[in-house]
MITOR-225763 format. One line per 5 residues: for each residue x, y, z of C-alpha. Coordinates in Angstrom, 2 decimals. Example, Ala and Ser with C-alpha at 12.3 -4.5 7.8 and 13.67 -1.06 7.14 Angstrom:
<lofis>
12.30 -4.50 7.80 | 13.67 -1.06 7.14
</lofis>
This chain:
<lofis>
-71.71 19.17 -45.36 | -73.10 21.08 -47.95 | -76.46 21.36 -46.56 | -74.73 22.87 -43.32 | -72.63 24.92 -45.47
-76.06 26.14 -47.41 | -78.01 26.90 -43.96 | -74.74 28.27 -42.70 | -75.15 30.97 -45.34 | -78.57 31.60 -45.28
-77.79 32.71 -41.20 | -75.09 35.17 -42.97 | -77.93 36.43 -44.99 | -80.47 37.06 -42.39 | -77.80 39.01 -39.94
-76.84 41.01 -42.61 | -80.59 41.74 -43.74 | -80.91 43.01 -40.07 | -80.74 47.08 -40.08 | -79.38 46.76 -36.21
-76.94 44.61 -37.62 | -75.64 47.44 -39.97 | -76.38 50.27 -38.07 | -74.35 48.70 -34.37 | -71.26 47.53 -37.53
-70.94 51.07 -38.66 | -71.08 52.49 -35.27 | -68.30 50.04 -34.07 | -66.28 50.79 -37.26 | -66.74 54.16 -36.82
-65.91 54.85 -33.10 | -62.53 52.03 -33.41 | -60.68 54.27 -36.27 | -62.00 57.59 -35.42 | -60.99 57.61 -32.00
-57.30 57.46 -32.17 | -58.00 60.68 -34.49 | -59.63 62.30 -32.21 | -58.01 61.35 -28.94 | -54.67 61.38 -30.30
-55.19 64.85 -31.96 | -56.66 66.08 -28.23 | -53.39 63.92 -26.46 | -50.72 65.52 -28.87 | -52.05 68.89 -28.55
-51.51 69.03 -24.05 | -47.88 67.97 -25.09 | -47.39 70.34 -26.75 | -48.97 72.79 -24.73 | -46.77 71.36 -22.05
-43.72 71.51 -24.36 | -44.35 75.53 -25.03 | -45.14 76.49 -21.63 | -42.25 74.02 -19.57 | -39.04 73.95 -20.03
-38.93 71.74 -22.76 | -36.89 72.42 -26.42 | -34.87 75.51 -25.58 | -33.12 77.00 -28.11 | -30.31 79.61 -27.99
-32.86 82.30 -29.22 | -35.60 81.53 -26.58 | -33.03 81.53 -23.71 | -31.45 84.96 -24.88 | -35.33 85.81 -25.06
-35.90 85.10 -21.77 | -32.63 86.63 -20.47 | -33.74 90.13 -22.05 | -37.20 89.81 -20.49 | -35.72 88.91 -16.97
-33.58 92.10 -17.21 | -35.98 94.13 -18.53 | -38.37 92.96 -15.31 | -35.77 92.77 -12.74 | -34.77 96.87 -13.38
-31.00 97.79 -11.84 | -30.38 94.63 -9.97 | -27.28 96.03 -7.50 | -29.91 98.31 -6.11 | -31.16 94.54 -4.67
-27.24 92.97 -4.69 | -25.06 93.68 -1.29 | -21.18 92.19 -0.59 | -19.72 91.74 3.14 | -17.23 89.28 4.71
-18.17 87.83 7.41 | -16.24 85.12 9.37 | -17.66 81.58 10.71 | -16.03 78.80 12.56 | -15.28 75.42 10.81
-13.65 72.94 13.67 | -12.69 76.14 15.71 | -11.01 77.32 13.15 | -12.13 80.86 11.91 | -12.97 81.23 8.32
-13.51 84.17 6.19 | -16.68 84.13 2.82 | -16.93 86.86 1.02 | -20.67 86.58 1.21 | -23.85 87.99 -0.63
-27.08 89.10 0.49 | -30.04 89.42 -1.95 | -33.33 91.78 -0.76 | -35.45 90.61 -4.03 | -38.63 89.75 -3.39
-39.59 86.00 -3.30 | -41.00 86.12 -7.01 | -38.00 88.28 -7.97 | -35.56 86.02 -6.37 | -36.57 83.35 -8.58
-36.78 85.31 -11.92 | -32.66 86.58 -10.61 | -32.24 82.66 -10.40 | -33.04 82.17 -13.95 | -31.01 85.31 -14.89
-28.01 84.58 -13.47 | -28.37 80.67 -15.06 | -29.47 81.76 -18.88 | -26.23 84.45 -18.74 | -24.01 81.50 -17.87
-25.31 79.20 -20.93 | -25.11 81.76 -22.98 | -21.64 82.55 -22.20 | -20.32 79.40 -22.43 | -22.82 76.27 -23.41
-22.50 75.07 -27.08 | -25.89 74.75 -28.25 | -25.36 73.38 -31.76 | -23.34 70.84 -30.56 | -25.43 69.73 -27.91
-29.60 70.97 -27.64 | -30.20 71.98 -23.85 | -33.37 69.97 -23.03 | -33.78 67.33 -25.62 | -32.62 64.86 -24.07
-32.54 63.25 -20.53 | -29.11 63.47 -18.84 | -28.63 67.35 -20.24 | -32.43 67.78 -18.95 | -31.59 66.50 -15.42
-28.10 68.23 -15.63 | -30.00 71.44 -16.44 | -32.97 71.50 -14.22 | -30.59 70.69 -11.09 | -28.54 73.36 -11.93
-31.40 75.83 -12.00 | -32.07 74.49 -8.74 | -28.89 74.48 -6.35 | -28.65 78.03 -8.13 | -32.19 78.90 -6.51
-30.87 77.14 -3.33 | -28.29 79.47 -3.14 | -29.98 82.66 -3.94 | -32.43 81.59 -1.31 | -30.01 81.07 1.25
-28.43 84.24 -0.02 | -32.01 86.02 1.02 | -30.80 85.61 4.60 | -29.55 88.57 6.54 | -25.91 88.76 6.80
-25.95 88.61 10.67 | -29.10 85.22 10.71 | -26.30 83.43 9.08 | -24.75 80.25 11.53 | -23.18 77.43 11.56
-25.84 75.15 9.81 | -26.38 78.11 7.13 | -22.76 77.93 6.13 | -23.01 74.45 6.10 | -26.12 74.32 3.53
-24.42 76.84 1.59 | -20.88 74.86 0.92 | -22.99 71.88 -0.21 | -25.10 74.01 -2.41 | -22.09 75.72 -4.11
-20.13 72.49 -4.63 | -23.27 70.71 -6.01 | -23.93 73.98 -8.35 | -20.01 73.73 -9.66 | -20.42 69.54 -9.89
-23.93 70.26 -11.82 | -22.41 72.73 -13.96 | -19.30 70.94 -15.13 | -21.59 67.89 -15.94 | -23.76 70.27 -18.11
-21.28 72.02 -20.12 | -18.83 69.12 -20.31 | -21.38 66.79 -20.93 | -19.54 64.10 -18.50 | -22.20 63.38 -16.08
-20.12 61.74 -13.53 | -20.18 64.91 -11.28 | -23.40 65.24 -11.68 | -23.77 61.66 -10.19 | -21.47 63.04 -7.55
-24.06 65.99 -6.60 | -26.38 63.29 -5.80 | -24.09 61.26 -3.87 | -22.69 64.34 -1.66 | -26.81 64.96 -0.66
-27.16 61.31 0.40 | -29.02 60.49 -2.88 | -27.48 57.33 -3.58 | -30.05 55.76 -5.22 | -30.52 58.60 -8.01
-26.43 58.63 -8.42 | -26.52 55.35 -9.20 | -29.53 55.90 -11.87 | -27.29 59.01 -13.23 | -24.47 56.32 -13.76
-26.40 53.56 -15.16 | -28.08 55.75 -17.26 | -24.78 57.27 -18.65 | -23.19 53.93 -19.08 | -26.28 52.55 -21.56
-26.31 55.78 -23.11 | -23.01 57.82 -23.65 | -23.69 60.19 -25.96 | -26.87 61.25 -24.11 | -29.46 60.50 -27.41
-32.54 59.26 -25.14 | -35.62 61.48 -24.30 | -36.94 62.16 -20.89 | -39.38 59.47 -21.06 | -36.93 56.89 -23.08
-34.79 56.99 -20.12 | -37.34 57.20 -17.47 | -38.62 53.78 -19.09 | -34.75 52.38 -19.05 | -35.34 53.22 -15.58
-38.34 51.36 -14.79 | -36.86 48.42 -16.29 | -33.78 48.41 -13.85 | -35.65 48.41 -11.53 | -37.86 45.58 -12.80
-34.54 43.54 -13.63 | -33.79 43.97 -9.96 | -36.85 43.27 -8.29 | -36.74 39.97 -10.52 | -33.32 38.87 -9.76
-34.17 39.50 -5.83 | -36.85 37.24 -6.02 | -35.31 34.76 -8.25 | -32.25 34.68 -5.66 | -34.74 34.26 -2.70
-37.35 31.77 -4.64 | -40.22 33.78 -3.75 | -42.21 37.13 -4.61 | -44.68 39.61 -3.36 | -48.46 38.61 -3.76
-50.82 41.47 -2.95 | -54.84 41.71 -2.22 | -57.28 43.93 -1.47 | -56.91 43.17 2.39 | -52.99 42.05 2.53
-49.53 41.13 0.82 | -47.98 38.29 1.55 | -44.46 36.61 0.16 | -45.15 33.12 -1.66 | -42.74 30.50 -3.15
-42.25 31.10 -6.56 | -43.84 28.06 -8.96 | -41.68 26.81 -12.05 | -43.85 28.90 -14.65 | -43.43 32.26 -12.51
-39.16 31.18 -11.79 | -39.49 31.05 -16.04 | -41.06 34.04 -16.69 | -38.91 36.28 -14.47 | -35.96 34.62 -16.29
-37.08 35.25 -19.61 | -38.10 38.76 -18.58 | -34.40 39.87 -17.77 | -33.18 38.38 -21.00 | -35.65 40.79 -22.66
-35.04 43.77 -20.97 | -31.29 43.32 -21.71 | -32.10 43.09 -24.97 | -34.39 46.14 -24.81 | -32.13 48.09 -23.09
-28.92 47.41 -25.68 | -31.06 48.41 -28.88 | -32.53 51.29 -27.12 | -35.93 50.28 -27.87 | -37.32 52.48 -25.04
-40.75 54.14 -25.02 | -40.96 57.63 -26.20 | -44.01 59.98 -25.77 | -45.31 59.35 -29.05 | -45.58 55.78 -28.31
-46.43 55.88 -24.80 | -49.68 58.00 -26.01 | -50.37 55.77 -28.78 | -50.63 52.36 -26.72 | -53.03 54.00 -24.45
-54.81 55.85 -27.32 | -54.78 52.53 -28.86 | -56.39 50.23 -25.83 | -58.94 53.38 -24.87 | -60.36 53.07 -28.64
-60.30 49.33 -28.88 | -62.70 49.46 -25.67 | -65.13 51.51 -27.39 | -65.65 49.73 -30.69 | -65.51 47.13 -28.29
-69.17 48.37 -26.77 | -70.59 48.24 -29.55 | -69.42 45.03 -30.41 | -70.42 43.70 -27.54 | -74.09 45.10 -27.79
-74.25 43.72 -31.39 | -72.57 39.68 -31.38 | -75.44 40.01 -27.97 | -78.24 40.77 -29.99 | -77.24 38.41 -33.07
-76.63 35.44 -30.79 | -79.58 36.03 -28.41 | -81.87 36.74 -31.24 | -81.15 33.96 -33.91 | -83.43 31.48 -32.42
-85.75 32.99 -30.08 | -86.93 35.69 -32.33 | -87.65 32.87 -35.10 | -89.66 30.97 -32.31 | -91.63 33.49 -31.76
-92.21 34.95 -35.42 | -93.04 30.88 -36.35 | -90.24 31.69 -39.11 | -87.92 28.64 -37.89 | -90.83 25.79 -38.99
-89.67 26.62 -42.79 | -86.27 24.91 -41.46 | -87.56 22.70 -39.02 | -90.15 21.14 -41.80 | -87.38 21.23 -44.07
-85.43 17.43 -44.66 | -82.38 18.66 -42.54 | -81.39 17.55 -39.12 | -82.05 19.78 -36.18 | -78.53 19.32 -35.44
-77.66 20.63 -38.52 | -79.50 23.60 -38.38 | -77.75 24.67 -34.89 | -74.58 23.73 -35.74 | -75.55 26.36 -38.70
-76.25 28.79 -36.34 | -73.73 28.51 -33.92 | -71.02 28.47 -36.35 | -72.64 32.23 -38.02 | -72.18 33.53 -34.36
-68.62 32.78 -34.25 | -68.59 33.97 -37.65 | -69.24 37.53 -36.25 | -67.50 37.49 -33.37 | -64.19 36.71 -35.25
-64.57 38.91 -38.04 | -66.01 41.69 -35.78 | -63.13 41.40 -33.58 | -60.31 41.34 -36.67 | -62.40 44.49 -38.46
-62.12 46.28 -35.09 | -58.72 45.57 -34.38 | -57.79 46.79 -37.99 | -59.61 49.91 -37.67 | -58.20 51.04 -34.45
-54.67 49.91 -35.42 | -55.05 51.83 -39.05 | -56.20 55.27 -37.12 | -53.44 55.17 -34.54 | -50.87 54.39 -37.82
-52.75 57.28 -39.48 | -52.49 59.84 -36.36 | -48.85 58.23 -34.91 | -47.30 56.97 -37.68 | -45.86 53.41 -37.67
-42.61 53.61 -34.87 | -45.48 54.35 -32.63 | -46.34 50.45 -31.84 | -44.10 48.78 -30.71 | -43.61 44.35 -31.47
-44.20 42.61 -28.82 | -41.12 40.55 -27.50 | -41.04 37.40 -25.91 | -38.23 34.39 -25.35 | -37.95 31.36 -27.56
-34.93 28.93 -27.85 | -32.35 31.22 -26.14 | -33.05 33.84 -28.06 | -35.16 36.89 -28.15 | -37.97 37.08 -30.76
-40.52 40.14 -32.20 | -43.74 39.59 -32.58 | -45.16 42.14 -35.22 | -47.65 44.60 -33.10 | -50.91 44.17 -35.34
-50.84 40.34 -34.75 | -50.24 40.63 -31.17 | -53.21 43.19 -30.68 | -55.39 40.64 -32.85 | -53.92 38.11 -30.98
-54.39 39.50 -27.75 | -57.63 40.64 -28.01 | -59.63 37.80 -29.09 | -57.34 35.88 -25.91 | -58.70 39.49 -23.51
-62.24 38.71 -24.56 | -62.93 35.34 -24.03 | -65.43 36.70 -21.13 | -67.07 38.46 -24.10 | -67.20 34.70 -25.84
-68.94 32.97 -23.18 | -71.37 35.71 -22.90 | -72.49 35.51 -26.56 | -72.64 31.76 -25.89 | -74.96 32.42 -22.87
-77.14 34.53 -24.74 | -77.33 31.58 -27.79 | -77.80 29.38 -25.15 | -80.57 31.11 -23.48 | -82.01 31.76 -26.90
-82.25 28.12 -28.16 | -84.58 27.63 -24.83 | -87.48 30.35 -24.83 | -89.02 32.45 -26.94 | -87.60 35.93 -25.03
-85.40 37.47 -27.51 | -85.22 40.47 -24.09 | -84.36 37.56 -21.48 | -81.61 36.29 -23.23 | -79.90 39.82 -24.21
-80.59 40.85 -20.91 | -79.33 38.49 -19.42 | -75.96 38.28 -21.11 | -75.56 42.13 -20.37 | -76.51 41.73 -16.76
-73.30 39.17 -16.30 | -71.25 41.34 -18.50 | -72.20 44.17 -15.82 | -71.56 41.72 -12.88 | -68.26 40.75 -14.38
-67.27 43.96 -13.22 | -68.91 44.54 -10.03 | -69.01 40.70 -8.82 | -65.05 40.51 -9.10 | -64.93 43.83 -7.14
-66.99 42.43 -4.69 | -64.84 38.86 -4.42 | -61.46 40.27 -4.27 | -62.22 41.75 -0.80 | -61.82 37.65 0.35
-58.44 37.72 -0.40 | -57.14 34.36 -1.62 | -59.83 31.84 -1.02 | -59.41 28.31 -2.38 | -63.62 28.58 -3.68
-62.88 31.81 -5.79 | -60.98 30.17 -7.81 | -63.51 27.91 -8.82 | -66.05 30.57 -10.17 | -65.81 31.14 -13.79
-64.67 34.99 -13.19 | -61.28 33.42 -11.96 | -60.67 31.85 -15.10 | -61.50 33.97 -17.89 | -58.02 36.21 -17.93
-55.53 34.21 -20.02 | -53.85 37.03 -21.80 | -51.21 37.04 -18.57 | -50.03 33.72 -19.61 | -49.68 34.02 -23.56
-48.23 37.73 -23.12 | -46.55 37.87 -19.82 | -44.05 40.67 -20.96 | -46.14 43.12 -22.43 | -45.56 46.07 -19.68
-42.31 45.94 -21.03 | -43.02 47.34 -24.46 | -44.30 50.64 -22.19 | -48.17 49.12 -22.47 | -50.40 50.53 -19.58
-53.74 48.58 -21.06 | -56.45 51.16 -20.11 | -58.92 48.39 -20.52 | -57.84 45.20 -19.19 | -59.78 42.40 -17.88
-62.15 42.59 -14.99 | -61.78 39.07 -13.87 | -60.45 37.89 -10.62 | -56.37 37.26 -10.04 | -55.96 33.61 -8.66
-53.33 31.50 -8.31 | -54.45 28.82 -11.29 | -52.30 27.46 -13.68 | -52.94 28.00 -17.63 | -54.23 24.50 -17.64
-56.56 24.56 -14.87 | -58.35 27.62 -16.41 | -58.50 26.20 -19.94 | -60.11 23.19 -18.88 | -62.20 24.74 -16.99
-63.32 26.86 -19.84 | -63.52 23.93 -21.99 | -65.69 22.28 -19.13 | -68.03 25.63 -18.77 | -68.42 25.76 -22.48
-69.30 22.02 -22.95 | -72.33 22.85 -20.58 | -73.56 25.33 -22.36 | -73.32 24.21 -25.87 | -74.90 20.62 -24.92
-77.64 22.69 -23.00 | -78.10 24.96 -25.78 | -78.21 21.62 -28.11 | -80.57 19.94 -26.09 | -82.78 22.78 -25.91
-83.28 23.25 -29.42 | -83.34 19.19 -30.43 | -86.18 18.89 -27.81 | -88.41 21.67 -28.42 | -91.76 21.25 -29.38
-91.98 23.81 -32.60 | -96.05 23.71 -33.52
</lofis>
């Protein structure tokens, strides 16, 4: 043991001598922490952008602002402002509206619009009490206002005598949704503004109103929070409807098809509606500081991941074949050790790097997205265990996840060893790793256009994406994984793909073995 232990170390030695070594380390290093700086400085800064120029954070001050500069524009608005009554028919029975027609121009209209809604807030909304835009039911309360109050003013642009029957009728629904709107902004009750929806057919976004008010009351969550609350409904529903019917929605390139749900999935989707109710009662929604964090997060974890990739390549395809062809190996092969010895030696400094590579990058691209977002920005990752609902601390399950994401990456390096313990090609053996890394992509493309064929999921592309099955709830935390797997979706089990892998790797390791053992070194 201590002779392997002592070779073991010398490998260490030589890698580190290696100036490609250091200079593809500091380059991985480098890119992984930097880039959530950089990105997340670029990302934050189009928020706010967005923020300034949207309608987003109104205050008292801007609104009166705004009011002024509408007036100022708009000049003597009853030059533009005429009254008349004019009579319609409602079930043959004559009616009389003391009606108003507006001659502003369209851009003018719209401005008057805004006018006549900032003069109502600031007669009568308490903005201390409650800020305007902050959050999402008095966002959506607001914004439809604005908008059945441009309905009207647009219906309102119509010449008294090109008003009928269907005009009038537009008109009543418009008013009553404006007043329903209203009363649900200023009273902060949004049950009528559930109603507005229901009274134009929207069901479905009456019910989200009233959902929405139910989890949250006092209206405290952001527009994203609740548009993630949202999401989740409706990914609590689509998983009881398939739970109730035993099946679910499978979907190719060339077709979807329903198939009968298996024990693992019928688990999953169970476990996944006992975490969203627990995500939805603590409120532990994504917000747009975590939402861009996540993403910042996977986008810089792909490129340190490059150079990663480019570097456990070269050390694995170049740690025997480049001492074959030097002649440097005979000092080890002349030595009293055991050729099994020495690859075991080398092999195990291989793995070396690809661990610790992968935990360095992983802590550098976690400790500049803590840096730039702070710490609420990543979220634990939650799963189901013994009835209950469990964290798992975000920094583990990124490690976690992506040495489990780049397994592909593993049997790559192993390729490249392997390749290397046969010839003398340090080139054929890195280029050949980075041609299947490059097929992985464009080969799994290629495949999915099948569809579901039974011999796709015996090629090793079908096997190599196991994070689904150790983190099958992660979209819930608000992940969208910029840089997810490129291997094929199949229908096999966690155990067929593991000893599969197992299989695949045996291959190559006793190849690798028995290419090195054998070989004549004179």
């Amino acid at each position: 043991m201590s002779k392997i232990f002592a070779l073991y170390t010398n490998e260490l030695i030589k890698l580190k001598s290696k100036i490609s070594t250091w200079i593809l380390l500091t380059l991985m290093i480098l890119a992984s922490f930097l880039s959530p700086l950089i990105l997340g400085r670029i990302a934050l800064s189009e928020v706010e952008q967005y923020a300034y120029y949207g309608w987003e954070n109104l205050t008292k001050e801007q609104i009166t602002h705004l009011r002024d500069s509408l007036s100022k524009n708009l000049g003597d608005m009853d030059n533009y402002i005429h009254h008349e009554t004019i009579q319609y028919s409602v079930n043959n029975e004559m009616k009389e509206l003391f009606s108003t027609y507006l001659s502003f121009s369209d851009g003018d209209l719209y401005s008057y619009g805004n006018y006549l809604v900032f003069n109502s807030l600031l007669a009568g909304y308490d903005f201390d009490a409650y800020p305007l835009t902050d959050t999402a039911l008095s966002n959506i309360a607001f914004q439809e206002y604005r908008d059945y109050q441009g309905n009207i003013n647009d219906e309102n642009a119509v010449p008294f005598a090109e008003r009928d029957a269907k005009w009038f009728s537009r008109y009543e629904i418009y008013t009553k949704c404006l007043d329903l709107c209203k009363k649900a902004l200023f009273s902060h009750d949004y049950a009528p503004l559930a109603e507005s929806y229901k009274l134009n057919g929207e069901q479905t976004q009456a019910d989200y109103i009233n959902t929405l008010a139910r989890i949250d009351p006092k209206g405290e969550l952001s527009m994203i929070e609740a548009q993630h609350v949202y999401e989740l409904l409706l990914e609590q529903t689509k998983d009881q409807d398939n739970l109730r019917t035993g099946t679910e929605t499978v979907s190719s390139e060339i077709d979807s098809r329903r198939v009968l749900l298996s024990a693992s999935k019928r688990q999953i989707l169970e476990e996944r509606i006992q975490i969203i109710d627990h995500l939805i009662e603590k409120k532990n929604t994504t917000n747009t500081n975590r939402s861009i964090a996540l993403e910042i997060s996977s986008l810089s974890q792909s490129i340190g991941r490059f150079f990663l990739i480019v570097l456990l390549i070269i050390a694995a395809g170049g740690c025997i074949s480049q001492e074959l062809a030097s002649g440097s190996i005979k000092s080890l092969i002349i030595a009293p050790v055991k050729r099994w010895k020495i690859f075991l030696a080398k092999l195990l400094s291989v793995l070396s790097v690809v661990i610790v590579g992968s935990i360095l990058l992983n802590c550098m691209t976690t400790l500049g997205t803590l840096i730039q977002f702070g710490s609420d920005s990543l979220p634990s990752y939650f799963y189901y265990s013994n009835g209950v609902v469990k964290e798992l601390p975000f920094f583990l399950y990124s490690l976690l996840h992506f040495l489990i994401d780049n397994l592909p990456l593993f049997i790559y390096v192993l390729t490249a060893f392997t390749i290397s313990c046969m010839t003398k090609n340090t080139a054929l053996s890195v280029g050949v790793s980075m041609s299947l890394i490059l097929f992985n992509s464009i080969g799994s493309t290629f495949l999915s256009l099948f569809g579901q064929k039974r011999w796709i999921d015996f090629l090793p592309f079908s096997n190599m994406n196991l994070s689904p099955y150790f983190f099958p709830h992660e979209t819930l935390i608000g992940k969208t994984d910029l840089f997810q797997s490129d291997s094929l979706a199949t229908n096999n089990s966690l155990l067929f793909s593991v000893v599969y892998l197992v299989i695949l790797v045996c291959i190559l390791l006793l190849t690798a073995y028995d290419g090195f053992v054998k070989k004549d070194i004179s």
